[in-house]
ROSENU-710937 format. One record per residue (C-alpha): residue number from 1; residue in one letter; x negated, y negated, z. Coordinates in steps of 0.2 Angstrom, whole numbers, plus 5000, padded with zeros to 4 digits. Layout:
<recs>
   i aa   px   py   pz
 NUM  a    X    Y    Z
...
</recs>
This chain:
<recs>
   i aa   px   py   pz
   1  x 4434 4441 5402
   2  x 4436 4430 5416
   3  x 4437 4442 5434
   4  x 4450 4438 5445
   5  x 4451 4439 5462
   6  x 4463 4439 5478
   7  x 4461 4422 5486
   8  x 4476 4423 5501
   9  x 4489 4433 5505
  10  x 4502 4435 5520
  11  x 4511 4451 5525
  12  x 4528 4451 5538
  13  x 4529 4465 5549
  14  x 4537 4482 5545
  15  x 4550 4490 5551
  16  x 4569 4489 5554
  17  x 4570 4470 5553
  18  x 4586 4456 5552
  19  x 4583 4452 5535
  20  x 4597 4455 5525
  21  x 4591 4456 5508
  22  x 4573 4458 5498
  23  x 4577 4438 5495
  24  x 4574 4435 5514
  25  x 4561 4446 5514
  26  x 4550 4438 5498
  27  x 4556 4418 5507
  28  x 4545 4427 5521
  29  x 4530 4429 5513
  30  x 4526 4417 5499
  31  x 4524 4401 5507
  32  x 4512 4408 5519
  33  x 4502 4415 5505
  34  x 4498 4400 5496
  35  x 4494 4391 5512
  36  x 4483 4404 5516
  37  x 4473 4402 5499
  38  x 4474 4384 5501
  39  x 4485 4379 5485
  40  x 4503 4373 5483
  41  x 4519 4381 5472
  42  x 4513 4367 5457
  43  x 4495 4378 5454
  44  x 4505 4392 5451
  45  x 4504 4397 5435
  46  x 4514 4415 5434
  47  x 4524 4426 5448
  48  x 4526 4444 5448
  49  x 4538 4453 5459
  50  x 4536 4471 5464
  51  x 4555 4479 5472
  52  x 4560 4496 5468
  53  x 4578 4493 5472
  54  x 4587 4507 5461
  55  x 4601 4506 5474
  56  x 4596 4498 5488
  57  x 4605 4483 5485
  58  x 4616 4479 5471
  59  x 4608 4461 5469
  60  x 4595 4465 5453
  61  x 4586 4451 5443
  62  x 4574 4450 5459
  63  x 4560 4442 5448
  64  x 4571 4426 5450
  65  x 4576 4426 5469
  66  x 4558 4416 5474
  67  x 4562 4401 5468
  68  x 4578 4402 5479
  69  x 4565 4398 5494
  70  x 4553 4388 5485
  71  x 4562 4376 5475
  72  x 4546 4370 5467
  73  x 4542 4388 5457
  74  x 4560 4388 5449
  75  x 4550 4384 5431
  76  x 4536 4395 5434
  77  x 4536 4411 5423
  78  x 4542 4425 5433
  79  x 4544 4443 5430
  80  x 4549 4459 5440
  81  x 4537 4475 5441
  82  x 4543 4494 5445
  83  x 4535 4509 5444
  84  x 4542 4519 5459
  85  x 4529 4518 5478
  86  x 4516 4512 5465
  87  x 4528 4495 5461
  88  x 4518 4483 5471
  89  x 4501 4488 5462
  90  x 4512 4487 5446
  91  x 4515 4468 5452
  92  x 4497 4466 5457
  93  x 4488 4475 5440
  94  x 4500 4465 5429
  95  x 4496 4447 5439
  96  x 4477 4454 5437
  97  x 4479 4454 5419
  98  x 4490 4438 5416
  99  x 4474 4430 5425
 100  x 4459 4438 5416
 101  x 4466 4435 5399
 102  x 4466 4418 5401
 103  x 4484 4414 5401
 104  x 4483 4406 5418
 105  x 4472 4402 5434
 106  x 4482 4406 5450
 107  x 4496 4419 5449
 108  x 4507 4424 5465
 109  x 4512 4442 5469
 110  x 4525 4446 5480
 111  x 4533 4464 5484
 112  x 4546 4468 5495
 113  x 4560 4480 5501
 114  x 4575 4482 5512
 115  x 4576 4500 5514
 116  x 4586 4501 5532
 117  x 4604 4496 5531
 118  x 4606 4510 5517
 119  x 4611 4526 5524
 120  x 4599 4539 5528
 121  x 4605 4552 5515
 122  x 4609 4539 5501
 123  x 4589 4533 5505
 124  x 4585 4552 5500
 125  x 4596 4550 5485
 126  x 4590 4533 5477
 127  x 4572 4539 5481
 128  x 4573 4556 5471
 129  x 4573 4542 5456
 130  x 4555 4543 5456
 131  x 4557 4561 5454
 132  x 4560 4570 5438
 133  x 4579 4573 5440
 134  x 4584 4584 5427
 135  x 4574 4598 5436
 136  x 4572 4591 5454
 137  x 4587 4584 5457
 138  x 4595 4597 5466
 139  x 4579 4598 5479
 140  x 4586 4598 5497
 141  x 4580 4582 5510
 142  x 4577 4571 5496
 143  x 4559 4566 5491
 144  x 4553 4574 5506
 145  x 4558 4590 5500
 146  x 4548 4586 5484
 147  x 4530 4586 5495
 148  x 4539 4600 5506
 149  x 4538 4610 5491
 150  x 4521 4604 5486
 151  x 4515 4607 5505
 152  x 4521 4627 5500
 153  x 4512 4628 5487
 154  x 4497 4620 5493
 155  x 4498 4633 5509
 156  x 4503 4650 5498
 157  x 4487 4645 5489
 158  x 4473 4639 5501
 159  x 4482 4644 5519
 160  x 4491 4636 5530
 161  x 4484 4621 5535
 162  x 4498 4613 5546
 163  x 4486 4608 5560
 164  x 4477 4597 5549
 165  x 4492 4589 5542
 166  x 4496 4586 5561
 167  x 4478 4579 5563
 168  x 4481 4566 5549
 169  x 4497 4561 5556
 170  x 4490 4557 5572
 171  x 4474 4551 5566
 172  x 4484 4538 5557
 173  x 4495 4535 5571
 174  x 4482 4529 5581
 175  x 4472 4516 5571
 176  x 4493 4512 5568
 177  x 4489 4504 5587
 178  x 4478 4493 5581
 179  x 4489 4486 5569
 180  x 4500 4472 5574
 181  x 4512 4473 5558
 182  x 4515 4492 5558
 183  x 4531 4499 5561
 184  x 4527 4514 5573
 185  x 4514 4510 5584
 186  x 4513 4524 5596
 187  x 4499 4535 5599
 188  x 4510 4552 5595
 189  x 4494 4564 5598
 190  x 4489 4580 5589
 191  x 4497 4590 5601
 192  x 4515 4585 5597
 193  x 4513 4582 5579
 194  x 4509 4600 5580
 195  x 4523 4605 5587
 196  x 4540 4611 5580
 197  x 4552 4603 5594
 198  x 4569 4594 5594
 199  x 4558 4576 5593
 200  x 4548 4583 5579
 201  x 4557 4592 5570
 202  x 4554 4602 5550
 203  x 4559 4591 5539
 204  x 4559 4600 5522
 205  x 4548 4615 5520
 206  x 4532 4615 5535
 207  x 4533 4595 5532
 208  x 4538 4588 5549
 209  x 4546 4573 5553
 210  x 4529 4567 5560
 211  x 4521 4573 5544
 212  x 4533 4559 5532
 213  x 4533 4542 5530
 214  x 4544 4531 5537
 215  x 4559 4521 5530
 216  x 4555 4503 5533
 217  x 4559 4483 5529
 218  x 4544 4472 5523
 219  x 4539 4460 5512
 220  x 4518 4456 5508
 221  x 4511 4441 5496
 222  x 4493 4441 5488
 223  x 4488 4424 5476
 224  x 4475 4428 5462
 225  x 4464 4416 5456
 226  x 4453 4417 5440
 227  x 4434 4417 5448
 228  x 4432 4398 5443
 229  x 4446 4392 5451
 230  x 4442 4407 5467
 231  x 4425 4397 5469
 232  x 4433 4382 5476
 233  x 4445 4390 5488
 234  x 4442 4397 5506
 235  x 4439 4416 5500
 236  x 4438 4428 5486
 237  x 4439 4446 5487
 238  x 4435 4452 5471
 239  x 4440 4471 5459
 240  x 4425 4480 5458
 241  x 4435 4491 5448
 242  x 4450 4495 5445
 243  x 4462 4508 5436
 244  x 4480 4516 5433
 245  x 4480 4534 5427
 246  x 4496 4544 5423
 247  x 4502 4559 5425
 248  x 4517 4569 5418
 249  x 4534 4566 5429
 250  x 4542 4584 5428
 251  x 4531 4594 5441
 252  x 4535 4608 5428
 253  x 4523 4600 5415
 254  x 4509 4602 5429
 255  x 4499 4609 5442
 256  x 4508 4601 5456
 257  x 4494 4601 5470
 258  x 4479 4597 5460
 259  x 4486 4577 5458
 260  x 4472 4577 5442
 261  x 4481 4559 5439
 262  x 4475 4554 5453
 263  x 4457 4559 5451
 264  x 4457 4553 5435
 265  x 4458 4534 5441
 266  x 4446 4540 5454
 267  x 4434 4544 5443
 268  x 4437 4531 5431
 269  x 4437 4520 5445
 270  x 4419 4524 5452
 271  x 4413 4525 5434
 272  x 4418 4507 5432
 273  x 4411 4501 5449
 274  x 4397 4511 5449
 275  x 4397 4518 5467
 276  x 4399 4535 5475
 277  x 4412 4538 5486
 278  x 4396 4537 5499
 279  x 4398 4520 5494
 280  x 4414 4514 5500
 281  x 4417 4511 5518
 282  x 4433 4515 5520
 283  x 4450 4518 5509
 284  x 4468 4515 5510
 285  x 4477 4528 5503
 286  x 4495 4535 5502
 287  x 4501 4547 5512
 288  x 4517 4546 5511
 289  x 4517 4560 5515
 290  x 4500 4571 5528
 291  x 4498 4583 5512
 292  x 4498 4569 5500
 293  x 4484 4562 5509
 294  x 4475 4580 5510
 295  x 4477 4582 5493
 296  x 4471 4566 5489
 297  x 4455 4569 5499
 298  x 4453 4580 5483
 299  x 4456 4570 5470
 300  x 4444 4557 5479
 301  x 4430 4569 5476
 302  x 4427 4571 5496
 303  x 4432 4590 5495
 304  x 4432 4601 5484
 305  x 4450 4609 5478
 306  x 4458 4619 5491
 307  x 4445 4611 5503
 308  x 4456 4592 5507
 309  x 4459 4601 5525
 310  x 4438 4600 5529
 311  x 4441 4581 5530
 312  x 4453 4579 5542
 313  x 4447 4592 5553
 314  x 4428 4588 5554
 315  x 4434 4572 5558
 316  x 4427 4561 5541
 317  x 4443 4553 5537
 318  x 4444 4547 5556
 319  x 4439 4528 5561
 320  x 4420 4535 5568
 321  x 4418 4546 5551
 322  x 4410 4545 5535
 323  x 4423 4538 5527
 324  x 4438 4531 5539
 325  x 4454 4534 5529
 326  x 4471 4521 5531
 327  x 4462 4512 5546
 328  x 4479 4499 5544
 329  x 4488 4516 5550
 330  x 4492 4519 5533
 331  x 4510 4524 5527
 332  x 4515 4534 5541
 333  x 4512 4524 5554
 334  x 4511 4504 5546
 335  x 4530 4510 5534
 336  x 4533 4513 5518
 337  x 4546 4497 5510
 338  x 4541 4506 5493
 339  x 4540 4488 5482
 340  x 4528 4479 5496
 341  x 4517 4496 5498
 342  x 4504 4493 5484
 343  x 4503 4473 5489
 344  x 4499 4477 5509
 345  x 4488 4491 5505
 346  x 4478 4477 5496
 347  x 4479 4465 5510
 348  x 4474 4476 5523
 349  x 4458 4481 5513
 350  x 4454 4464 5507
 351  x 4455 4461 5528
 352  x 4441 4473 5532
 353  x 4429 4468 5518
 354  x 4432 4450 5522
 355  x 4431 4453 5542
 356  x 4450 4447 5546
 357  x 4454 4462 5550
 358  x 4455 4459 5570
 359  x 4457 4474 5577
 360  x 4458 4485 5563
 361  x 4442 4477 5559
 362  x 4427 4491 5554
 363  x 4409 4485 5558
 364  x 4400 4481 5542
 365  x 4414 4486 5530
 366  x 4409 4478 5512
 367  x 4417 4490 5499
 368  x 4433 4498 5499
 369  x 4445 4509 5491
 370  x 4464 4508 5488
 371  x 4474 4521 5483
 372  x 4495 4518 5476
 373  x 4502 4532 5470
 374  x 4522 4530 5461
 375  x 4530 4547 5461
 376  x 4523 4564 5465
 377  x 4506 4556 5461
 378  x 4513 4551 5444
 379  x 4508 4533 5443
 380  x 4491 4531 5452
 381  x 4482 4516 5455
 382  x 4463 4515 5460
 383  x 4456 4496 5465
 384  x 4437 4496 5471
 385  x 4435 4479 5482
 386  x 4423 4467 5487
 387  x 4422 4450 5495
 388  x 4412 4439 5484
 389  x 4415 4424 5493
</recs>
């Protein structure tokens, strides 16, 4: 088999931005990507899209909306990806595959989102749909009531750990300054994030609103290239590993806080690459939400269960520990547009161990890990990456 490897990419900024649609958004992103890998719409050999959609906008079919910006791809095999926050790594694993069975040598990944011009309690609504709805439907603030409810469970079983949340938050918040694509860059401080207060305010359960995710716009673009074609070109990042584990949907069916879905890929992951989580030098992971990203210290393998909290307050996630953690600002800080999530989260990783990072950049980084999680840790994706050219 015949590794692939990412070879450009481009990334717009995040936030609340005047593009009306996800067709806007991709037109954004998908031109400057192939410039950057130094090929043109005729070497592309296979699209994949990444939007959630499921309500955002009515216009569906997204798969085909590329070609509406470049002209030149309108015969060139595209298909749409979704698997809840997780769709862009969907696009990215399914592009991955077209290239290393052969079917192709350069595929272009595009994810996007328009998230803002939908009101804020139908945002809540369309993004329970990555939530088992027969059971958790009727959960008050939407999907954050869905990790407010995990945050309880976690804290009635370990302690209350809402200083670390707030740690994570601002922790993120900061190396979000460093970022010039983020959508929040401000430097919020522990001390507020700590704070109940009409600015900050509990959003569902002891989650405040500094402890969620923000509802952003943004479109990113990553070409793959088989390692033959990669040789030629200006760059290659390359999969040490990489993995998609699943887990069951209904929270019911499992142990909410343990996210063993999620260490699964891990594990598989650093079986694959053969590396230690001492090996890595930094990782992007989801936090959509500060106790996703606790528990998902765990299911790393840097603490043990109940222990996420150790982490963030001995400072090892932070940009001078062991192992800095969403140095791009991560989720909370850089935005969430759910199907251009996976795909940036690649691109800011595949920035450091190339050295493009700018001012995100981390001395020395060569390997690092990327975590994309769809659902309450349901669909979970694990990419190990190196720059091999």
């Amino acid at each position: 088999m015949s590794k692939a490897a990412i070879v450009g990419w481009a990334h717009s900024q995040f936030g609340k931005l005047e593009d009306p649609d996800v067709e806007s958004l991709m037109g954004r992103v998908a031109a400057d990507a192939l410039a950057h890998a130094g090929v043109g719409p005729a070497d592309v050999d296979a699209i994949t899209v990444g939007v959630f959609n499921n309500g955002f906008n009515k216009q569906g079919f997204e798969a085909s909306l590329l070609a509406l910006s470049i002209p030149e791809l309108a015969n060139t095999p595209a298909t749409h990806l979704e698997n809840a926050c997780a769709t862009g790594s969907a696009a990215l694993y399914s592009a991955l595959d077209f290239i290393e069975a052969g079917r192709g040598r350069i595929a272009l990944v595009v994810g996007a989102e328009k998230m803002t011009a939908t009101p804020t309690a139908e945002v809540g609504d369309i993004l329970l749909s990555a939530c088992y709805r027969k059971e958790e439907a009727g959960v008050d603030a939407g999907f954050a009531g869905i990790f407010g409810r995990i945050a309880q469970n976690y804290f009635q079983r370990y302690g209350d750990h809402s200083e670390e949340l707030a740690m994570i938050a601002a922790k993120n918040h900061v190396n979000g300054l460093a970022n010039p694509l983020a959508h929040m860059r401000k430097d919020f401080g522990f001390q507020f994030c700590n704070t109940v207060s009409d600015k900050n305010p509990l959003v569902a359960g002891p989650l405040r609103r500094t402890d969620c995710s923000l509802v952003s716009d943004g479109a990113a673009a990553i070409v793959i290239a088989d390692a033959e074609t990669a040789a030629t070109l200006s760059r290659a990042v390359s999969f040490r590993a990489r993995q998609h584990a699943n887990d069951f949907l209904p929270l019911s069916r499992r142990d909410p806080i343990a996210f063993e879905g999620a260490r699964r890929a891990w594990d598989k992951a650093r079986a694959e690459a053969g590396v230690t989580m001492d090996d890595l030098d930094l990782v992007e992971s989801h936090d959509c939400f500060t106790i996703a990203e606790m528990i998902e210290y765990e299911a790393m393998g840097l603490a043990a269960p109940g222990e996420g909290w150790k982490i963030a307050r001995e400072g090892i996630s932070s940009r001078g520990g062991r192992l800095p953690v969403n140095l791009s600002g991560g989720l909370k800080s850089k935005g969430h547009p759910i199907g251009a999530t996976g795909v940036s989260m690649h691109i800011m990783a595949a920035m450091q161990v190339m050295g493009e990072a700018g001012a995100m950049q981390l001395d020395g980084a060569r390997l690092a890990g990327v975590f994309n999680m769809g659902g309450a840790a349901v669909a979970n994706y694990v990419s190990i990456l190196e720059r091999t050219k």
